[in-house]
VOTOR-26596 format. One line per 10 residues: number of its first residue (from 1); their letters; for each residue x, y, z of C-alpha. Coordinates in steps of 0.2 Angstrom, whole numbers. Layout:
BEGIN
NUM = A = X/Y/Z | ...;
# end
This chain:
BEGIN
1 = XXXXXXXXXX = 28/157/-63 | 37/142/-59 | 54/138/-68 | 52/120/-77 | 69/109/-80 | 61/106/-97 | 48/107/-108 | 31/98/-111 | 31/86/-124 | 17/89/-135;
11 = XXXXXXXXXX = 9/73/-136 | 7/71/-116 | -12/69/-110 | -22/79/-98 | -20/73/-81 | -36/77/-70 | -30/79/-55 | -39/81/-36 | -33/85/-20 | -40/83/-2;
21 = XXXXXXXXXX = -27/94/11 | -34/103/27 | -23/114/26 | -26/129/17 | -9/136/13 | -4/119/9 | -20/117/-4 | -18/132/-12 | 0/129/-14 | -2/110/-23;
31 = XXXXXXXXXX = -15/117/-33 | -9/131/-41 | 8/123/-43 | 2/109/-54 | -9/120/-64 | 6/128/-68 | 11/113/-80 | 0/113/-95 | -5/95/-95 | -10/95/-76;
41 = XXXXXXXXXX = -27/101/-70 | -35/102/-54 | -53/96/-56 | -56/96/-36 | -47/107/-21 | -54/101/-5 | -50/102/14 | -60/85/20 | -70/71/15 | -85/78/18;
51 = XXXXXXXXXX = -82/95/7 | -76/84/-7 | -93/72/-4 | -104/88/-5 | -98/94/-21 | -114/93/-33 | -101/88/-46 | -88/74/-46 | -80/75/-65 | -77/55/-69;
61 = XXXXXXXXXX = -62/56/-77 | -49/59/-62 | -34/53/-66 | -23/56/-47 | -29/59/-31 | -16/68/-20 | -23/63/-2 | -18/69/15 | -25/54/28 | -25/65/45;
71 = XXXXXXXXXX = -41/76/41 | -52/83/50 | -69/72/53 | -65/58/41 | -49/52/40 | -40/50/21 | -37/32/25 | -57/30/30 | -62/40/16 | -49/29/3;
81 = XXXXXXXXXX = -64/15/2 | -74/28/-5 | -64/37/-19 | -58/20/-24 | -77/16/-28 | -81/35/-35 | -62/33/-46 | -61/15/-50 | -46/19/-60 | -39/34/-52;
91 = XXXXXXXXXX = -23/32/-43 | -22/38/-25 | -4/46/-19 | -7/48/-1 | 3/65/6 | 6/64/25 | 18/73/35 | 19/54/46 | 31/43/42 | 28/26/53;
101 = XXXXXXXXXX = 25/10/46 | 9/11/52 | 3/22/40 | 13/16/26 | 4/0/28 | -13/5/32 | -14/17/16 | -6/4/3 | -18/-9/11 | -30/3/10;
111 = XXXXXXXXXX = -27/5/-10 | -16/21/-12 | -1/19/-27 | 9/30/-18 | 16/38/-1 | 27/54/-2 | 30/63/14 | 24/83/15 | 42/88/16 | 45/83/-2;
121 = XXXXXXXXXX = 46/98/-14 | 35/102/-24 | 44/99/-42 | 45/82/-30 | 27/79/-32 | 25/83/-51 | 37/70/-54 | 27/59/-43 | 11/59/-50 | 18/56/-68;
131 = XXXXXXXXXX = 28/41/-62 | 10/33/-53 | 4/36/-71 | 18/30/-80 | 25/15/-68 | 10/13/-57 | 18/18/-42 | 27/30/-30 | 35/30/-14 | 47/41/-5;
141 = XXXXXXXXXX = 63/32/1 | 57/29/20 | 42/23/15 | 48/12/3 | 62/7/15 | 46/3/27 | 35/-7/15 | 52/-19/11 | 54/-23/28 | 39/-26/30;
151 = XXXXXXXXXX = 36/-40/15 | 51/-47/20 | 48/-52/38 | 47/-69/42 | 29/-74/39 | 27/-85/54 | 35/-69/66 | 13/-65/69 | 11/-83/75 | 24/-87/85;
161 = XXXXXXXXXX = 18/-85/101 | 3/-95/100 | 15/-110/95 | 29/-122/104 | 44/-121/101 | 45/-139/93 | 27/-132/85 | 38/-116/76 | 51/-128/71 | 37/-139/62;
171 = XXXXXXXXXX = 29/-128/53 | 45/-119/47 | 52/-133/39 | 33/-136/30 | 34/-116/23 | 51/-121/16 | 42/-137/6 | 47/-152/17 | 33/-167/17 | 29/-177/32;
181 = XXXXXXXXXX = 42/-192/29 | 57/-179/27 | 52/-168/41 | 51/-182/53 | 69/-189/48 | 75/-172/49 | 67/-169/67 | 72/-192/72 | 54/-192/75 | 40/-203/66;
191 = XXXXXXXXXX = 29/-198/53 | 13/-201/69 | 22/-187/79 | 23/-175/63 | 2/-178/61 | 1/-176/79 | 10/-160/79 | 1/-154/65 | -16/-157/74 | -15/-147/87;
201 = XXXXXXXXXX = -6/-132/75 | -21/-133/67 | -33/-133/83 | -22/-116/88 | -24/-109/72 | -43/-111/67 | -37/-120/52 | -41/-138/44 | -30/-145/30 | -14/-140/26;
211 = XXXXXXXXXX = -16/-130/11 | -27/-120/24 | -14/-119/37 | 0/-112/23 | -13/-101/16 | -15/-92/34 | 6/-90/35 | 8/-83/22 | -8/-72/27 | 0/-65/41;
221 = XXXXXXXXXX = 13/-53/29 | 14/-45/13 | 24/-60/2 | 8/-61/-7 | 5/-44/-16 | -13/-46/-14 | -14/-42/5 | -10/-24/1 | -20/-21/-14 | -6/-21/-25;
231 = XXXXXXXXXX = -2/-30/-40 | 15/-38/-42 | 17/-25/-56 | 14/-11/-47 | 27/-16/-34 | 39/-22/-47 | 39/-3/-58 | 34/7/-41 | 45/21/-42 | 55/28/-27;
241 = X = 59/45/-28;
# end
């Protein structure tokens, strides 16, 4: 038995819990942890994707997901897709023992609510999955470090080097709001040599009005919380643990 820092309170719900962990130790270890907490159960233990999509019975009311994404066979970030649609409201808290942004990003993009890293202890995790639950989110301080970084780059850093440098100057000054007049006083050029400018951005880009053309900066990073499955909620009350 486990020593708790504090009791359950009573009025706390079930929480269905089901982990995907090839490794055996580390399965076992999750599962009998959590079942350790009254309020926590472990309605699935498997060690891939395919064992968990060959279980004759896949109870509906799964509340987290504790997913490891470097499995064997299918990968958890190529299986994400597929318990999202199985658990439409289940909340997904990938566990992986890699920390690049790589697969920070892929796995929020992908629709986990969380990123904890393997090294985490175990009371750690509890703490995790309640706060998904509670606050919608969870993320381990380097991966949250990661994902800010990464929603803060400049939006335009992806398409730079398709563009001029006068092209870059252009269309900076459009993503901070200027029109055509004050942008061509700004650069002592005419309004023409803006529209002319403009023209070939969008031949570069693939693009044909403006609106389209400020849709695909922004596009290119994680300003809008859609791009990465999240809703501004979410980001605003995930929790960093």
């Amino acid at each position: 038995m486990i020593d708790k820092p504090y009791q359950l309170l009573p009025f706390i719900k079930m929480i269905n819990i089901g982990i995907i962990e090839d490794n055996h130790f580390q399965l076992n270890n999750y599962k009998e942890f959590l079942e350790d907490f009254q309020e926590c159960k472990v309605v699935f233990a498997c060690k891939s994707m395919e064992e968990f999509k060959a279980l004759p019975f896949k109870n509906p009311d799964v509340k987290v997901i504790l997913l490891d994404i470097s499995l064997p066979g299918e990968s958890g970030i190529q299986g994400m897709q597929e318990l999202k649609q199985i658990y439409p409201e289940a909340k997904i808290i990938v566990l992986s023992g890699h920390d690049g942004k790589q697969y920070v990003i892929e796995s929020i993009k992908k629709g986990a609510s969380g990123y904890i890293i393997k090294t985490s202890r175990l009371m750690e995790i509890y703490h995790s999955i309640l706060d998904t639950i509670n606050q919608g989110g969870t993320l381990s301080p380097k991966a949250a470090h990661l994902l800010i970084n990464y929603i803060n780059k400049d939006p335009l850093e992806n398409i730079r080097h398709k563009l001029t440098k006068r092209e870059y100057e252009l269309l900076t000054l459009l993503k901070e709001g200027y029109s055509y007049k004050e942008m061509a006083d700004k650069l002592y050029v005419t309004v023409f040599t803006i529209n002319q400018h403009l023209k070939k951005i969008y031949q570069k880009l693939n693009v044909a009005s403006k609106s389209e053309l400020i849709s695909k900066i922004w596009s290119n990073n994680l300003f809008s919380c859609l791009f990465i499955g999240l809703s501004t909620a979410t980001l605003l009350n995930v929790t960093i643990i």
